[in-house]
N, C-alpha and C positions, 0 to 999 in steps of 0.2 A: 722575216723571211724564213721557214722552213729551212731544214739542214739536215740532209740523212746521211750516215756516214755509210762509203760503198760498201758491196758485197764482195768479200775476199781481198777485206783491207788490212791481212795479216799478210797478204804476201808484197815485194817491196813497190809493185806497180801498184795495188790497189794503195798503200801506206804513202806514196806518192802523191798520187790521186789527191787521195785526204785533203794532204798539205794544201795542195794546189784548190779544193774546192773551196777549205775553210779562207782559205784569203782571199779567193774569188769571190766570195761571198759578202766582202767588208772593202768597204772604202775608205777605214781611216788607216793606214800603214804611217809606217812601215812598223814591225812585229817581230819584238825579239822571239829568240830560241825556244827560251821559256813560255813565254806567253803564247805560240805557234801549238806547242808540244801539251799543252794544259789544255788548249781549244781542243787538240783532234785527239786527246789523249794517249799520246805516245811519251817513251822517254825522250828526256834532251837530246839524247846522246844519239838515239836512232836519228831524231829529227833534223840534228845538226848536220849529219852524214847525208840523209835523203838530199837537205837543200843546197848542199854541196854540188852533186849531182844534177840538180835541175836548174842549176846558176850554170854548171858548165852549157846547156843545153839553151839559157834565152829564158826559162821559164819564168825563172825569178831572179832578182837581183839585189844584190847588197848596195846602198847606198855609199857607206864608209865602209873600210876595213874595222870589223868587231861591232857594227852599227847592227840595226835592224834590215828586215827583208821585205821586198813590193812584189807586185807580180810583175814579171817580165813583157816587154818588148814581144818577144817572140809568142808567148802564151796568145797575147791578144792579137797577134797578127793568126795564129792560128784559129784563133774564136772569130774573127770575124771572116776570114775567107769560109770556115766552117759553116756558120747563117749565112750569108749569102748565095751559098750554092749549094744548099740543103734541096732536096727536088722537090718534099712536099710545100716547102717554102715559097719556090720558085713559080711553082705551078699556081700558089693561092693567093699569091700579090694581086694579079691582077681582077682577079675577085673577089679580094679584099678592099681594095679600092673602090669599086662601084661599089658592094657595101654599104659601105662609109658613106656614100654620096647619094644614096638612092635611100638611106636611111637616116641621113642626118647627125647619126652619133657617132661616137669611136668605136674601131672594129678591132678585134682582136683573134689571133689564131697562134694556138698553142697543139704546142707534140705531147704524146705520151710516152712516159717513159716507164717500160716497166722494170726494171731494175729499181727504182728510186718509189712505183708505183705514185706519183704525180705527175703534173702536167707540167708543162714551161711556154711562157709566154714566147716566139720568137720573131712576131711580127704586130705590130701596132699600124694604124691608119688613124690618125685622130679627125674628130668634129671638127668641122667649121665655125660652132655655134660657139661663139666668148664664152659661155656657161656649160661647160662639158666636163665628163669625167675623165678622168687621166689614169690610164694602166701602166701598168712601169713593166719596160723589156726586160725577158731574162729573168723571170720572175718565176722562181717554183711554187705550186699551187698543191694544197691538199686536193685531194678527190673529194671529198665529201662538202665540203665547205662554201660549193657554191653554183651556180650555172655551168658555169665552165667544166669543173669537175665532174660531176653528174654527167654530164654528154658524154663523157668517155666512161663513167662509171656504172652507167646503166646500161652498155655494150659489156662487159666483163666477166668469163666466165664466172661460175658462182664461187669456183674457189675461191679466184681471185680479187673479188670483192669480201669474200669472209677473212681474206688476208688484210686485206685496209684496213678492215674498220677494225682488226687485231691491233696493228700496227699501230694505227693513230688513236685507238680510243675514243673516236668520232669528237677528241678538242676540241671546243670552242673556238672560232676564229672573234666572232664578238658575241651579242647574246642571242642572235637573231640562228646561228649555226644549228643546224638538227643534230642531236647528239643523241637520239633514240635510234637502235638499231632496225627497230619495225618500223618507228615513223621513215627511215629515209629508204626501207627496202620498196614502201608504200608509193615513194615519189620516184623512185626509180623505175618501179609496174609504170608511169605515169608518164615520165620520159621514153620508156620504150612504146607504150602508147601514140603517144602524138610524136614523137620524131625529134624533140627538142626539150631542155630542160630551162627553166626561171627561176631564179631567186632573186629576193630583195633582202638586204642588206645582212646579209650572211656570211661573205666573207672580208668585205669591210663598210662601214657604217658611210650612207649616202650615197649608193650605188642600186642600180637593177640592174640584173644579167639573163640575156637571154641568150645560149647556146645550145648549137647541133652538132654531133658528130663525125667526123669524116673515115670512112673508111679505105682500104687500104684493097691490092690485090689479095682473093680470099678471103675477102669479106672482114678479117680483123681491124678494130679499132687504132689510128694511126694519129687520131690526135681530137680537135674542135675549133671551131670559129663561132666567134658571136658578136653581141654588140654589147657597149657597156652604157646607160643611161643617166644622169641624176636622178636619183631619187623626188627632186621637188617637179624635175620636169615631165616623170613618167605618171599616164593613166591608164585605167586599168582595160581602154579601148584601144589602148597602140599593140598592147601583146597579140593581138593576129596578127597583125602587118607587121613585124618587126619578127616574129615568129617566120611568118611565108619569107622575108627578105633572107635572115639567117637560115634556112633549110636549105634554098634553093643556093644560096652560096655555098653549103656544104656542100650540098649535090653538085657543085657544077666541080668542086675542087675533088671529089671523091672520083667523078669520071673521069677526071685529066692524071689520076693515080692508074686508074683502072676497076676502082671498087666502085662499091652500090650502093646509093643514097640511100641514108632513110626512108622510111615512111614519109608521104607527106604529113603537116601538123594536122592533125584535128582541133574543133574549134571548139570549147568548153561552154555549159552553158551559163557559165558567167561572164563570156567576151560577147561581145555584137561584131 
């Protein structure tokens, strides 16, 4: 998983912040002082004071007195009424679900963020089919790395795309990942083209992704939904129909924002 440390994480909410992402981040706890203050690169001393503070507040909690730290009670009670009643969330469930069912795979829809400048997964629908792919919630995503990225990264001012691929180096996610800055500016012309972005096995090995992007009032990009495939089950005659399925579910979730679908897909002359 991806791990960006925030911006204005010198001051003590952003240094906070830190604490709380790098533990959110991991699910073997609990985590001494040390080890806490080594991950987000702070001193002990600061660190020890910070989780002081966010132990009085629920955030996190000491198991034993002098023991190690978990994430609190309260954090996760705020994480989850948090997704739940997020509006672009709320508004995309129920077109996430036909998705899914009209499509036969698992459907995924992710926010962008741009402070962190990647996506996050925040809602999953999975296949019916025993043999499906499985996306994990809560999951931060490069932009470049894959379907899903691309959908929002081919919306992106131009700064803001020559900030990414600063940032990340266009890294490898496996070896399937574009790490040319011309070849991916080339599939991006390609995605604003047709409406929708695809990769195959780019950002993890035995997957095809195909995602669109949703937009927001003002036209700004606000996040993506797509579908995720197996690799053994996908041919190279589903990407129209899976394509149309995914576009029009972004369009139907961009007008219940108030924004403006993409284009519809165009049809390559490699698809029937």
């Amino acid at each position: 998983m991806s791990s960006v440390a925030p911006r204005g994480a010198r001051n003590p909410i952003g240094r906070a912040f830190a604490i709380l992402s790098w533990m959110a981040a991991r699910g073997d706890g609990p985590w001494g002082v040390r080890e806490i203050a080594k991950g987000v690169g702070m001193n002990p001393s600061t660190v020890h004071r910070l989780l002081g503070l966010l132990e009085a507040e629920g955030l996190v909690r000491q198991d034993d007195p002098g023991g190690g730290y978990r994430v609190g009670t309260e954090l996760l009670r705020l994480a989850w009424t948090a997704t739940g009643t997020h509006p672009v969330r709320t508004a995309a469930l129920p077109h996430l679900r036909e998705l899914a069912s009209s499509s036969g795979e698992t459907a995924t829809l992710g926010l962008y963020d741009a402070v962190r400048q990647q996506t996050c997964v925040v809602a999953v629908v999975e296949s019916d089919e025993p043999f499906r792919f499985v996306s994990t919630m809560n999951e931060w995503r490069d932009l470049h790395t894959g379907a899903s990225g691309r959908a929002v990264m081919a919306y992106l001012a131009d700064e803001e795309r020559a900030e990414v691929v600063r940032r990340t180096n266009l890294a490898p996610a496996t070896s399937f990942t574009i790490t040319s800055p011309e070849t991916l500016e080339e599939v991006l012309a390609d995605v604003r083209d047709r409406g929708y972005a695809v990769s195959r096995e780019e950002r993890r090995l035995g997957g095809v992704g195909i995602a669109a992007p949703i937009f927001g009032p003002g036209g700004q990009v606000v996040g993506e939904v797509g579908v995720s495939v197996p690799v053994q089950r996908f041919r190279a005659e589903d990407e129209t129909r899976l394509a149309r399925l995914v576009t029009t579910c972004a369009g139907r979730i961009s007008e219940a924002l108030g924004g403006e679908p993409a284009a519809a897909p165009m049809v390559s002359s490699k698809e029937t």
